[in-house]
C-alpha positions in Angstrom: 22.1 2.9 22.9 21.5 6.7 22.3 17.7 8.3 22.4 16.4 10.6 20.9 15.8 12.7 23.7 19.8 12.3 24.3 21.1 12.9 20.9 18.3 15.8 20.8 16.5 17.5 17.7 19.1 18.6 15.3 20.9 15.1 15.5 18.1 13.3 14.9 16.9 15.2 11.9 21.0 14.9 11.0 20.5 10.8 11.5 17.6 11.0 9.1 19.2 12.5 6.4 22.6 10.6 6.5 20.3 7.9 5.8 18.5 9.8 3.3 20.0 11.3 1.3 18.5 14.0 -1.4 20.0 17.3 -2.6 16.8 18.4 -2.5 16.0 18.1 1.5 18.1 20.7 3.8 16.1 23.8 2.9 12.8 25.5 4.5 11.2 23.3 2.3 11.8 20.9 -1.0 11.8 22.5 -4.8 10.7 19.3 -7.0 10.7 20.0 -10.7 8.0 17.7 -13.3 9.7 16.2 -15.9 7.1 15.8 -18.6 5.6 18.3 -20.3 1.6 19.4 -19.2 2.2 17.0 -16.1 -0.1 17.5 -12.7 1.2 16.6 -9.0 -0.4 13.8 -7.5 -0.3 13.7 -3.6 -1.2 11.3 -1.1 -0.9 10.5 3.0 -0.7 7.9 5.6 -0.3 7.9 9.0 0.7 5.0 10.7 0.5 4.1 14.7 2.5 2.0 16.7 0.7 -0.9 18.0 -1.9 -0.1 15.7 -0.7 0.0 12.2 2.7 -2.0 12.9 4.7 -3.7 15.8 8.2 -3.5 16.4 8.0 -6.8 18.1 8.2 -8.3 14.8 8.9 -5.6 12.6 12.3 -3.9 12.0 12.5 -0.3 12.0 13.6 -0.8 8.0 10.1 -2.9 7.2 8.2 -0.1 8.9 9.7 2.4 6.7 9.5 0.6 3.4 5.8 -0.2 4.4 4.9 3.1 4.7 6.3 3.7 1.7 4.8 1.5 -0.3 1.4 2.4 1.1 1.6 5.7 0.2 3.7 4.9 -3.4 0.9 2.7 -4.3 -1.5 5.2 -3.9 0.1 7.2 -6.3 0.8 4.4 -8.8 -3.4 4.2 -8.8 -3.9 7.4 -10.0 -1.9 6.0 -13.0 0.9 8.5 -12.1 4.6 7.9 -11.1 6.3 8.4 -7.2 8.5 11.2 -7.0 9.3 12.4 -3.7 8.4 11.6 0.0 7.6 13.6 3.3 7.9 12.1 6.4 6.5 13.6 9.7 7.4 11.8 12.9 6.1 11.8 16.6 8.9 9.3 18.5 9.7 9.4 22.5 12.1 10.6 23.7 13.4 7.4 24.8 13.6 5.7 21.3 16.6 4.6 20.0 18.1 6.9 17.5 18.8 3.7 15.8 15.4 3.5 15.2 14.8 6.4 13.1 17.5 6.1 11.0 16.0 2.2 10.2 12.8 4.1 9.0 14.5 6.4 6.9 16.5 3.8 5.8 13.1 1.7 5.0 12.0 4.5 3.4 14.9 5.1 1.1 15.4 1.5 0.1 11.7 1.7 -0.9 12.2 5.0 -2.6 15.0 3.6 -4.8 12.7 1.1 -6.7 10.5 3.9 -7.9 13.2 6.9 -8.4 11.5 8.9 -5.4 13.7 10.3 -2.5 12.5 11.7 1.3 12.7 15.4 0.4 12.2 16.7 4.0 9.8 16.5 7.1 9.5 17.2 10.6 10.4 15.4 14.3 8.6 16.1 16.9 8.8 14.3 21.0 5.2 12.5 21.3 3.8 9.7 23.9 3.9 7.1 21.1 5.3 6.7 17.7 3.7 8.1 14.9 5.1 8.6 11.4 2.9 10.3 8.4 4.2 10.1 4.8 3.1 12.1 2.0 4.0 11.0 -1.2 4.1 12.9 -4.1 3.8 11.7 -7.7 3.7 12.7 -11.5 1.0 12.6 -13.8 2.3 13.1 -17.2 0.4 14.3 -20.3 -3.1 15.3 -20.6 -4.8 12.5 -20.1 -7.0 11.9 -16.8 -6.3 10.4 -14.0 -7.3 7.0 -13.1 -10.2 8.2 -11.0 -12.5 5.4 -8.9 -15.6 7.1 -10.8 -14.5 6.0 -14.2 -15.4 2.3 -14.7 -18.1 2.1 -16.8 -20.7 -1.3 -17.4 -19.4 -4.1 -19.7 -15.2 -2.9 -18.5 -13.1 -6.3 -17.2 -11.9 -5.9 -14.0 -7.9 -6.4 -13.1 -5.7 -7.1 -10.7 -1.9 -7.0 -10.6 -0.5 -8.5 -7.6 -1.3 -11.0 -4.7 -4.7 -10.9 -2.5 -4.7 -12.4 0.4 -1.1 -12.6 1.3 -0.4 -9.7 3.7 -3.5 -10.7 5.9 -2.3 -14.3 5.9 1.2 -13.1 7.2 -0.3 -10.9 9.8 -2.3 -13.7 11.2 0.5 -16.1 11.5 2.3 -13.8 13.1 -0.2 -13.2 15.7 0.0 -16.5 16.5 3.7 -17.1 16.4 4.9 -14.2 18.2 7.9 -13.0 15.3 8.9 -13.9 12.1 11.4 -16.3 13.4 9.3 -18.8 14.7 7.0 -18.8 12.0 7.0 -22.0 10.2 9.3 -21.5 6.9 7.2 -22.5 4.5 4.8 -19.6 5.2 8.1 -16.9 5.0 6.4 -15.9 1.6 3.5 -14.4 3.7 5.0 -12.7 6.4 7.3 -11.1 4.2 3.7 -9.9 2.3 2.7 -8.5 5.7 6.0 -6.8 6.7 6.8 -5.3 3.6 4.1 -5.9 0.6 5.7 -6.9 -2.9 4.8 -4.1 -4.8 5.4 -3.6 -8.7 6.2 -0.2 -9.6 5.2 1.1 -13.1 1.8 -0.8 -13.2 -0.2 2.5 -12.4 1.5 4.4 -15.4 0.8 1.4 -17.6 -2.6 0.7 -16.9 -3.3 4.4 -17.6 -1.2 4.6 -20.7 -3.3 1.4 -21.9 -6.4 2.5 -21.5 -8.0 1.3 -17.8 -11.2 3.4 -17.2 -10.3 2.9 -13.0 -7.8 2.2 -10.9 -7.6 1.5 -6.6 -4.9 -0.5 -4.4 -6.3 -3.2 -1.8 -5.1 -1.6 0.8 -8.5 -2.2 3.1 -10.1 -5.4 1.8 -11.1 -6.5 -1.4 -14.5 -6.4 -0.9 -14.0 -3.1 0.6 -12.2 -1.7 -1.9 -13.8 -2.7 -5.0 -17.0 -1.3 -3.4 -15.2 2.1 -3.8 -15.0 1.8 -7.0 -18.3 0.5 -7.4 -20.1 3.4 -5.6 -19.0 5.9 -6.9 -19.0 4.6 -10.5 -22.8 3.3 -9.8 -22.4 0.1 -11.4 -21.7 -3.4 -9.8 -18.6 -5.3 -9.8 -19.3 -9.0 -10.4 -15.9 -11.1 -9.3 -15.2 -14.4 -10.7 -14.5 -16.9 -7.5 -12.2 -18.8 -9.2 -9.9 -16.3 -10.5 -9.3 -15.2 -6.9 -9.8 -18.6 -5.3 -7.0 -19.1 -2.2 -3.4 -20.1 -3.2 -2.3 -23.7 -2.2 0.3 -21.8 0.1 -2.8 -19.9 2.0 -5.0 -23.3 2.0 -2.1 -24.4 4.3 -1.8 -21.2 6.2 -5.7 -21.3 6.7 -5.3 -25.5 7.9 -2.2 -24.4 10.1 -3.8 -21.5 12.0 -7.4 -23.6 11.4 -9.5 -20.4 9.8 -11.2 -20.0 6.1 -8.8 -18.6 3.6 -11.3 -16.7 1.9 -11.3 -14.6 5.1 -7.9 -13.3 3.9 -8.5 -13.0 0.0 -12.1 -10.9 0.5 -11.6 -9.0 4.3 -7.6 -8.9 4.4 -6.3 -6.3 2.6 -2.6 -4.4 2.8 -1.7 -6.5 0.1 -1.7 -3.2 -1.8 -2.9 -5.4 -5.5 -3.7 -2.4 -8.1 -7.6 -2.8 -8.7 -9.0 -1.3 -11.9 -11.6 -1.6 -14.4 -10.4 -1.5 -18.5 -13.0 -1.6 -21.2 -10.7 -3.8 -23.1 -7.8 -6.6 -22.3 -6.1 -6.5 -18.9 -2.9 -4.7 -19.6 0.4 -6.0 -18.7 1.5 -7.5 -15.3 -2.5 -7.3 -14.7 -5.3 -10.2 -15.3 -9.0 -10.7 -15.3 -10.7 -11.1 -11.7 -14.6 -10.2 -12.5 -16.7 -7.9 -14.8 -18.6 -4.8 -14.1 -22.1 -4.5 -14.9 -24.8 -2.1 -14.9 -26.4 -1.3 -10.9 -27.9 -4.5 -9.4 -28.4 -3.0 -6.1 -25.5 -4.5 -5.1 -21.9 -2.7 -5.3 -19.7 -5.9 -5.4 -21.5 -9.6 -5.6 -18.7 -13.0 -6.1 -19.8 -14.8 -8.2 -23.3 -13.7 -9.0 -24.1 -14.1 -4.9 -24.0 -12.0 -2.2 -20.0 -11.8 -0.5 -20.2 -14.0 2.4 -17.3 -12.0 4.0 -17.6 -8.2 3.9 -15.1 -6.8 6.9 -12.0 -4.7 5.9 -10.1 -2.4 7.2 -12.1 0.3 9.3 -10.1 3.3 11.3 -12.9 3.8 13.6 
């Protein structure tokens, strides 16, 4: 094994881009070029804690990276705009294994590949723990808006496009298990949500090309999340119950680890689901999950009643 501290500074940052590689990182700092005319940068960061935002007792250096990525990525995509590029900053110990760092960047660029984005540069620095911050940068083309969490208006459907519940499922299980390994098989599907979330590029662009008034990723909680959208568009977000009702696959996770399911679909979040609002049909890849209506001194009600789960995702 060779540390960081060992292989020092410049062979590090050398590890990193070996296993990233862009023409565009090497320099003081990256040129990116837009590629549609009239189009605005969208930006977006992360930081993400050892022991506190992922463990490398049950995560490999590669699902780190590609989780931070998609994090970040689908923050972008909810603006409606498209990933382009990636920074990474890192805080590591000296005695971390090189090997570790280039699994990030590895994660990262894996990740990267499914959207067209690359890691254009970033900095490495010695720290007590490891820390890595990405900022990803996206596209918005054309002149139309943004897909701001203001926008969603009374009467608008609101959408989903992905899994809910999943990631918070897989974290639990393996909080009991220990790793991945000894996770019983037929919950792989939701450790794998955990580790690195299944995320469909090219739904952000869509939904704005389509029409969708608002747009947000469950990254803290569903409840959480929608209430963003909620407050700040001053309406409330009425969900249907059934359409988010708990998968057969989590009603067995949730008799297996003896908990409520719904726990996981309202409080869980990471699942990284795009969230919106559309004043007409769901667009593709999305579907119907509730329907916003005018303030009820509520932000988010399931429904009709009061959510009887509100937690989330808090950093303090």
């Amino acid at each position: 094994m060779t540390t960081v501290g060992e292989a020092g500074e410049h062979a590090v940052i050398a590890a990193i881009r070996e296993a990233a590689p862009s023409a565009r990182n090497g320099d003081d700092a990256a040129v990116l070029s837009m590629t549609t005319p009239n189009a605005r940068y969208i930006a977006s960061t992360d930081v993400l804690v050892e022991g506190r935002h992922f463990s490398l007792d049950w995560s490999t250096p590669e699902q780190v990276g590609a989780k931070a990525a998609v994090q970040n990525f689908a923050d972008v995509e909810a603006m409606g705009a498209r990933p382009t590029a990636i920074l990474m900053g890192l805080s590591v110990p000296e005695d971390t294994d090189l090997e570790v760092v280039r699994g990030i960047a590895k994660g990262l660029r894996d990740q990267g590949r499914e959207c067209a984005a690359e890691l254009v540069g970033g900095d490495v620095v010695g720290g007590d723990s490891l820390v890595i911050s990405i900022t990803a940068m996206g596209e918005l083309g054309g002149p139309g808006r943004p897909l701001v969490r203001s926008a969603a208006r009374p009467g608008d459907v609101v959408i989903a496009a992905g899994r809910i519940g999943h990631s918070g499922a897989g974290l639990d299980l393996l909080k009991r298990y220990g790793s991945p390994s000894a996770v019983p098989d037929r919950f792989r599907e939701l450790v794998d949500a955990h580790l690195v979330p299944d995320f469909s590029y090219g739904r952000g662009p869509v939904a704005r090309a389509a029409g969708v008034n608002a747009l947000t990723d469950n990254s803290d909680g569903l409840i959480v999340d929608l209430t963003e959208i909620a407050t700040a568009s001053n309406i409330t977000i009425d969900v249907d119950e059934d359409a988010i009702a708990p998968s057969e696959l989590l009603m067995a996770a949730a008799d297996c680890l003896d908990t409520d399911p719904w726990r996981w679909v309202l409080a869980g979040g990471e699942d990284h689901t795009l969230l919106g609002t559309t004043p007409g049909a769901p667009p593709t890849g999305f579907r119907r999950i509730g329907t916003a209506h005018r303030d009820r001194g509520l932000p988010v009600s399931v429904g009709g009643r009061q959510p009887w789960l509100r937690g989330g995702w808090v950093s303090f």
